[in-house]
Legacy VTK file of the C-alpha trace (Angstrom):
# vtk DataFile Version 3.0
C-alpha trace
ASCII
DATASET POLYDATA
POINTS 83 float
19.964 -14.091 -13.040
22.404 -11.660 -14.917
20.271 -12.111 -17.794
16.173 -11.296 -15.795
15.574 -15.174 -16.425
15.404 -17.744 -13.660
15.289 -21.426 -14.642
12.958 -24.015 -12.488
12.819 -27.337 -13.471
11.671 -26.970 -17.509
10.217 -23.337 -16.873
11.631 -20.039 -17.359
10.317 -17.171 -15.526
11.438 -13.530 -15.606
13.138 -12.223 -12.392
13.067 -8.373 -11.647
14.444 -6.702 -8.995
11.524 -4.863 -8.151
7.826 -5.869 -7.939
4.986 -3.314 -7.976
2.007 -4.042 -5.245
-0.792 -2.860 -6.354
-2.746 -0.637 -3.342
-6.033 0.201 -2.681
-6.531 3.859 -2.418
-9.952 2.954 -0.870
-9.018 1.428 2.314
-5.188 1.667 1.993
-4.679 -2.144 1.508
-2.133 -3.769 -0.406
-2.928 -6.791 -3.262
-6.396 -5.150 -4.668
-7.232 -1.728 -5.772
-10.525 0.535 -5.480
-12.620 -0.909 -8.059
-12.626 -4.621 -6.535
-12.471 -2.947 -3.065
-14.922 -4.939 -0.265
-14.640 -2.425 2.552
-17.663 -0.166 3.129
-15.909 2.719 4.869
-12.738 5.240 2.921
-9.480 4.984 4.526
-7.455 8.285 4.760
-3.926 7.866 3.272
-3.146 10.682 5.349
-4.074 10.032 9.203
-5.469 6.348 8.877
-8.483 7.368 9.737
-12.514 6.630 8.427
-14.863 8.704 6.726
-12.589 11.073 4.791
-10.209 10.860 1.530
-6.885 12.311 1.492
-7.566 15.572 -0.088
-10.310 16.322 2.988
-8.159 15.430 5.861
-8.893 17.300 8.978
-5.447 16.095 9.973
-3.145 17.533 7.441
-1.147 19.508 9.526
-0.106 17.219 11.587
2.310 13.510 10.558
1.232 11.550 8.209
-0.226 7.689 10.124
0.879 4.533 8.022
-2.021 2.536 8.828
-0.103 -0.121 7.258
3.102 -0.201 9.636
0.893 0.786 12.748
-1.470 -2.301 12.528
1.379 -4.508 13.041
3.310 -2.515 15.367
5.358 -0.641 13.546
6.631 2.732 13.172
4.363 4.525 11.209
4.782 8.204 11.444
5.301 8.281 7.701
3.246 8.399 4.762
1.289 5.250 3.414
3.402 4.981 0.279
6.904 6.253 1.826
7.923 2.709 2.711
LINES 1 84
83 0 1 2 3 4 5 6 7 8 9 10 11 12 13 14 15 16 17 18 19 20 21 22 23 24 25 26 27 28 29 30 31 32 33 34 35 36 37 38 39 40 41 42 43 44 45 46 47 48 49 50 51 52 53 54 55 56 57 58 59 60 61 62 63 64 65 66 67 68 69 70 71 72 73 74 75 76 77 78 79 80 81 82
């Protein structure tokens, strides 16, 4: 592992300690982005909530709402991408 290679069975695959997941600034879901998006409705990163984008929030003032961490019961009063 020392060297970023991991060795299964004849196969070498590269090992990192990080992996980037790719989110969807559409409807705030992980493993897709915008462009292949199949929700109908925007997501706010900012509050969770329909209808709105980030940058029109009527919300801003107040904590941020990972919709993320608070649909599986989570704490959430953090941004979407602070976690």
């Amino acid at each position: 592992l020392g060297k970023g290679r991991l060795y299964v069975g004849w196969a070498s695959c590269r090992v990192e300690d990080y992996i980037g997941i790719s989110r969807c600034y559409k409807c705030q879901a992980l493993g897709h982005i915008a462009r292949f998006c199949k929700v109908d409705a925007q997501v706010c990163g900012h509050c969770s909530g329909t209808g709105h984008q980030r940058k029109e929030c009527p919300k801003r003032d107040e904590a941020p709402e990972c919709g993320l961490c608070k649909g599986l019961g989570k704490e959430y009063n953090h941004p979407i991408n602070g976690r």
